[in-house]
N, C-alpha and C positions, 0 to 999 in steps of 0.2 A: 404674353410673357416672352422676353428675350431671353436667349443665350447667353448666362454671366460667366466671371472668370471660374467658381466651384466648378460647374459644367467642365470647363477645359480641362481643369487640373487633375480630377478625380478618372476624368475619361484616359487623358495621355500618362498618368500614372500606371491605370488597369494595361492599357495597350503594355506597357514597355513592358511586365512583370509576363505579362502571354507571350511576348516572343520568345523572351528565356525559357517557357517552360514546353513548348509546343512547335511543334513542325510542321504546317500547314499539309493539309490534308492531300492538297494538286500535287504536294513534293512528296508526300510518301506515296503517293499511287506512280509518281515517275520514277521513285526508288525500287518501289516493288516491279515496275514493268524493266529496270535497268535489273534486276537480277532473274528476270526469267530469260533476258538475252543475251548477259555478261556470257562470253564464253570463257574465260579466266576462272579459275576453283574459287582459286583466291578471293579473287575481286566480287564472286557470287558471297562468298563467307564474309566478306569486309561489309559488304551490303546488311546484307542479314545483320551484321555487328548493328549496325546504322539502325537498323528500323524498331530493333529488340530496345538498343537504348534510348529510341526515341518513345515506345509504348511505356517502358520504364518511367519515365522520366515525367509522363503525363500521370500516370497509375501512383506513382507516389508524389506528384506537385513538385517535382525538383526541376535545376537546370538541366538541358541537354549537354549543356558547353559552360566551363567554367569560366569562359573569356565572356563575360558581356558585354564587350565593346563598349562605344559610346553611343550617347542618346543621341536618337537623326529622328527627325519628323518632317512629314511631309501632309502642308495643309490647305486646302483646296474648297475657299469661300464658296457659298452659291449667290448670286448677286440677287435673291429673293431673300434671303436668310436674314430672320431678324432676331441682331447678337449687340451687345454691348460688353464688350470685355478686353484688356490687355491680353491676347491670346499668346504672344510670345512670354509675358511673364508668369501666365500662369500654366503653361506648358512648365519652366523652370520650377516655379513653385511646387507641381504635380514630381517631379523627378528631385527635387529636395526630399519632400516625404517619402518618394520612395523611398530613398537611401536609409533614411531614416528607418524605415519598417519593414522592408524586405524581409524575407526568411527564405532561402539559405543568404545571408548578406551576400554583396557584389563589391568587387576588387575596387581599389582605386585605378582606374585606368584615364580618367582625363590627365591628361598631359600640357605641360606647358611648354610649346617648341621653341623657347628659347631658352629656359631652365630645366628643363626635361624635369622639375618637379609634378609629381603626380599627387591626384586627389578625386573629390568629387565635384569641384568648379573649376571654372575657365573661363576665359573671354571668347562672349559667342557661343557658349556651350548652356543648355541643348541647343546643338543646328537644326535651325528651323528654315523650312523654306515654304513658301506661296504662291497660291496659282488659284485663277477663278474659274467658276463652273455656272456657264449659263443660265439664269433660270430653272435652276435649284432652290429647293427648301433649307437647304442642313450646311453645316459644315462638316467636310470629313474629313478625317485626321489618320494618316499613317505610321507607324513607330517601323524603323527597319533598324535597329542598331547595326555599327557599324565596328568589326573588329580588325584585330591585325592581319588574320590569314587572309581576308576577304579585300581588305583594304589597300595593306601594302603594294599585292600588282595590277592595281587600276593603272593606265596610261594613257597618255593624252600627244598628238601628232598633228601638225599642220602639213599638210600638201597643195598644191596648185594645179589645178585641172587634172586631178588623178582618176583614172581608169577606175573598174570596179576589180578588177584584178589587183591593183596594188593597194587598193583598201584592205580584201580579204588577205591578199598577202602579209602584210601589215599585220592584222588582229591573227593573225597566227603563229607570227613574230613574238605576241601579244604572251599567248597563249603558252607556245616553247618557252618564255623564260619564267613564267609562273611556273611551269613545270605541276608538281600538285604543293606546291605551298601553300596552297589558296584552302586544301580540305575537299579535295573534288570525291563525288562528281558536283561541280558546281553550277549555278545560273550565270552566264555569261551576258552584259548588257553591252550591246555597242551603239554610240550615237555620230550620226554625220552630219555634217552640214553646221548651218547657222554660226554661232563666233564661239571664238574658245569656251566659254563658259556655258554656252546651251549646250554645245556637243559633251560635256559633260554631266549635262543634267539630264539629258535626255537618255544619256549610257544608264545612267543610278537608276532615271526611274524606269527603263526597260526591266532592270531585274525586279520589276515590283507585277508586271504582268503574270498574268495565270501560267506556270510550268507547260511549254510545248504550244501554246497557244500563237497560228502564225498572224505572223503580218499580215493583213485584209490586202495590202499591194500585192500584186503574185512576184513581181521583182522581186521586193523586198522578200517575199518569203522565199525567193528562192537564194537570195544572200545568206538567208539564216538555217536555211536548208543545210547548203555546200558547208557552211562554217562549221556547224553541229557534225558533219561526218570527217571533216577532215583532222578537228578539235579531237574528235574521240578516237582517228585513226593515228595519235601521238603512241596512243599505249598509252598513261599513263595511268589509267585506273584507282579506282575507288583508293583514296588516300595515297596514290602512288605505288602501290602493289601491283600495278600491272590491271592489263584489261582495258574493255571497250568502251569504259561509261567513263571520261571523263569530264563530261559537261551531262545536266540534265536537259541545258536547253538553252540557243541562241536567242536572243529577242535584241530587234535592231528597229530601233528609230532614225529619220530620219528628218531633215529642215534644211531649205533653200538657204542658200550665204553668195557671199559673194566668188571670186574667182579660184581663192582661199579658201580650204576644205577641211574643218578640223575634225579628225576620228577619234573619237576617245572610249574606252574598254574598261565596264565595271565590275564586279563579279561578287554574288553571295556567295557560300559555300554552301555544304550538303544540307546543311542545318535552314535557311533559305530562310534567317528569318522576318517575318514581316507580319501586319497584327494592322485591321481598318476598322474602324465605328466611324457612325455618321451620328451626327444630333441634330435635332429640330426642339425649335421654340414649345416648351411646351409637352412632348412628346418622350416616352423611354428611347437610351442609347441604343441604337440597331449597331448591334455587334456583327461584320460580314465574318463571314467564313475562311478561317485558314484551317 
């Protein structure tokens, strides 16, 4: 038995409705460990805010965040995976219905960037992107919506033979003009290397890694080390209140390029959301853990 389009639709439908309602579990244990070291009053209470309305919000099936962004998936064939389906249409098709049957409904927020009219369609909308998985059984499907706080200060930078110092310099560049518009304390993704477009994709999906989990490179983790202290040494504190938790966590990818170095900076907010199942031919949806 193959993987048909039902399979996709039903699956990336359920995904999108979990991120709105839930805050993965790695982020609430980095929320509850950012208020046992916040030294800010504030910033410990703005916390506290954060975690009450995220039990809230699960206890009664509601959103955390009235911004639901837009629909972003991220899907990742196994080259054993045996599937017969339009997987991009029936992602759209799955995110039709939702709209359709949600309960609390969701805003119009796709936008048309040359008529700035808004709705529930667009061209290209759901962004869907793809990526393969060796010798795998399943395909697995990510939903991370994607909203304004989160989205407007990603940035993206070309340099030429740059130092590791004026990278980090850079993403903190990054990070002061975000200031906390983003919703901190936030998931900070930064990608290097490779051509404009990787170092971008590689930023998005760094924020999809587990909350604090380092880079297996010890460089790399120590990039992500410096960053995360100096990020949180802004001040800028849980929703810009002040305090020491402005980020809950650097995660830095990285890919060889040419002489030409593109850095680019993604960023979830506190809400962190993201929501993974895997399917196999044949097989119940393995729901992973947020």
């Amino acid at each position: 038995m193959s993987l048909g389009e039902e399979d996709i639709r039903e699956v990336s439908k359920a995904l999108y409705s979990r991120c709105l309602r839930a805050v993965p579990e790695d982020t609430r244990a980095a929320l509850r460990h950012a208020m046992e070291t916040e030294s800010s009053e504030t910033g410990r209470k703005t916390l506290d805010l954060m975690l009450r309305s995220a039990e809230l919000a699960a206890r009664k099936d509601r959103f955390v965040c009235s911004d639901a962004g837009v629909p972003v998936y991220f899907v990742r064939i196994g080259t054993r995976c045996d599937w017969r389906a339009n997987i991009k249409s029936a992602i759209r098709q799955g995110f039709d219905e939702l709209v359709r049957e949600i309960d609390p409904p969701i805003l119009q927020h796709v936008t048309n960037p040359l008529t700035l009219e808004r709705g529930y369609h667009g061209k290209d909308m759901p962004i869907v992107t793809f990526d393969l998985i060796e010798d795998a059984d399943y395909i697995e499907i990510t939903c991370s919506p994607k909203a304004l706080g989160s989205g407007r200060w990603a940035a993206l930078e070309l340099f030429t033979f740059p130092t590791l110092e004026t990278i980090e310099t850079w993403v903190l560049d990054v990070a002061i003009k975000a200031g906390a518009q983003h919703c901190p304390p936030v998931i900070m993704g930064v990608g290097i290397g490779g051509t404009f477009d990787y170092a971008a994709k590689m930023a998005k999906e760094a924020t999809l890694r587990p909350v604090g989990q380092p880079h297996p490179e010890p460089m790399v983790a120590g990039i992500e080390e410096r960053l995360f202290r100096a990020v949180n040494g802004l001040g800028y504190g849980p929703m810009g209140t002040g305090g020491d938790s402005t980020v809950l966590g650097v995660h830095v990818n990285y890919a060889a390029g040419h002489g030409f170095t593109p850095v680019a900076v993604a960023f979830n907010c506190w809400i962190n959301r993201r929501a993974t199942a895997r399917l196999r031919a044949g097989q119940p949806v393995e729901w992973l853990p947020i």
